[in-house]
N, C-alpha and C positions, 0 to 999 in steps of 0.2 A: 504494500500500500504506500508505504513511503518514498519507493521510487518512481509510482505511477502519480501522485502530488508533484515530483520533484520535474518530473518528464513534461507534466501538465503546466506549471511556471515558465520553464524552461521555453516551452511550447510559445506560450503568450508573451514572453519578452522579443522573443526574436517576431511572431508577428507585430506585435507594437514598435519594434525597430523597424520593421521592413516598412511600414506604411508611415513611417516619420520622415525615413531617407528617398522615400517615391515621391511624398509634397517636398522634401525640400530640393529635392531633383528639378520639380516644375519649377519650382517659385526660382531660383540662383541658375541654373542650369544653362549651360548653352547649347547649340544644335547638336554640338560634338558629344553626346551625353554626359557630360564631363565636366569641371570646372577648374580644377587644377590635375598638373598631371607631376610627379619626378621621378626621374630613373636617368640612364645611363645610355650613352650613343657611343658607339662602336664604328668608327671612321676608317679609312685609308690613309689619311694627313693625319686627322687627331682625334684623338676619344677621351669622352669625361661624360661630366655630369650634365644632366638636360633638367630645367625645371619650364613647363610652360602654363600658363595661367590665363583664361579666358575673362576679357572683359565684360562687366556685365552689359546686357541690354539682348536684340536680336541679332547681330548684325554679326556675328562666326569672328570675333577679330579675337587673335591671340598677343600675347607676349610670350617670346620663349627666349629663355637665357640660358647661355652653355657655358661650362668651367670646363677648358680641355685641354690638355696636354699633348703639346706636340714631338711624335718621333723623332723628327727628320733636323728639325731646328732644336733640339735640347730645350725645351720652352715651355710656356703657355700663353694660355689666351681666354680673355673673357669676351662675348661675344652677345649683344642684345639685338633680335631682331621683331618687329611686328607682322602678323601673319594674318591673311585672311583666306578663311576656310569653307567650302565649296561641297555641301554632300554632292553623293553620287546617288542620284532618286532610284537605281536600280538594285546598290545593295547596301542594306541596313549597317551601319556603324563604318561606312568606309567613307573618308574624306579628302578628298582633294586640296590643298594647300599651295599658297606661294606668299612672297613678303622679301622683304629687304628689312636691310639693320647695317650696323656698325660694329667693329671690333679694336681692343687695345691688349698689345701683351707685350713678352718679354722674352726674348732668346740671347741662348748665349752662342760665342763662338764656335767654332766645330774647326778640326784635322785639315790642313790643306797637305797632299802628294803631289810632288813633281818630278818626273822620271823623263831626264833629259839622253837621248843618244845620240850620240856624234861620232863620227869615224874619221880616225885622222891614221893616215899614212893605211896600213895593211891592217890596223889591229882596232879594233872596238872600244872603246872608254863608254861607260855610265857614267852618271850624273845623276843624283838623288840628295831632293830635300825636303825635309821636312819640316812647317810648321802648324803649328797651334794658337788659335785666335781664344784669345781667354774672357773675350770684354763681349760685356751685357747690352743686347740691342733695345731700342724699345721700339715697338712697331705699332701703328694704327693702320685702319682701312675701311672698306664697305664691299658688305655681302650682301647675299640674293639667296632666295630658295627656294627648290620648286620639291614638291612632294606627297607624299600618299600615306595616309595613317588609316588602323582598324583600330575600331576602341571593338574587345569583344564584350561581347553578348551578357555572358553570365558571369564574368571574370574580372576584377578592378583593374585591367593592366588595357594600353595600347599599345600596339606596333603598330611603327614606322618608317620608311624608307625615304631618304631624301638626298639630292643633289644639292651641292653647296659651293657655287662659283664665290670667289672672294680673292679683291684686288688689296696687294698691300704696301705700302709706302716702309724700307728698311734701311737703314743707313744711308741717306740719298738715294736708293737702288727702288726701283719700282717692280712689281710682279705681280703677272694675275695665277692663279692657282685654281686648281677641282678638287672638290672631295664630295666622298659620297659614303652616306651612313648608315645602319641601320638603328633603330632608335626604340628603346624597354621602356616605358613607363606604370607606376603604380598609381593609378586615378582616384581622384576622389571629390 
């Protein structure tokens, strides 16, 4: 008897949860089922943290901010961009994305090899040197992105897949760059 009272409670708090989080779903909610999301994006260039948070009103517009760490350049980079979100009327919880933003970070130097040959007379000489740039860049620039997220169904998480062109201005040096990510989120 004890555990059919306790299975009974049990029973009615989770209904009384489930139908507090479905009005508060309508009332706060944006198209994207969703209202805040964070997890983790998995890049080619850089991977970190993704937090994005839907403004209120109807109108699918997001903020999404990334903390990511870059391979290539020993670095980071924090990354804020505005996102407007596009369902797909054919299948439920899948949405279309694009937006632009801004980015500032911070690399450091990296390995330069140079392997010089030269032939002089009958016989071969190398030529190797080595240096090491040890000094802290700081980089700013603007991104773009275009992309495709699933919020699932019966699960607090979305995935997401997204292209992310982004031009950056580095020690005088100018460059545009691609990366492309797949993107975990915990919704809620």
């Amino acid at each position: 008897m004890k555990y059919l009272f306790v299975g009974a409670v049990a029973l009615g708090l989770l209904t009384v949860s489930e139908g507090a989080q479905a009005q508060s779903k309508k009332k706060g909610s944006s198209g994207a089922g969703y209202q805040t999301g964070i997890g983790l994006r998995g890049g080619g260039w850089s991977s970190g943290l993704t937090v994005k948070h839907f403004l209120s009103g109807k109108n699918n517009v997001a903020f999404e901010g990334l903390l990511t760490r870059e391979y290539a350049a020993r670095g980071g980079r924090v990354t804020l961009l505005l996102e407007k979100h596009l369902p797909v009327s054919d299948f439920k919880g899948l949405q279309f994305y694009y937006g632009a933003g801004a980015h500032i970070g911070s690399y450091r130097g990296r390995y330069y090899f140079e392997d010089v040959r030269f032939r002089r007379n009958k016989d071969k000489y190398y030529y190797r040197q080595y240096w090491y740039d040890d000094t802290n860049y700081i980089v700013g620039g603007a991104d773009l992105i275009l992309g495709i997220e699933y919020k699932m169904e019966d699960l607090p998480f979305t995935l997401g897949v997204d292209y992310k062109p982004f031009f950056e201005v580095f020690d005088g040096y100018t460059g545009f760059y691609n990366d492309a990510a797949v993107s975990l989120r915990f919704a809620f």
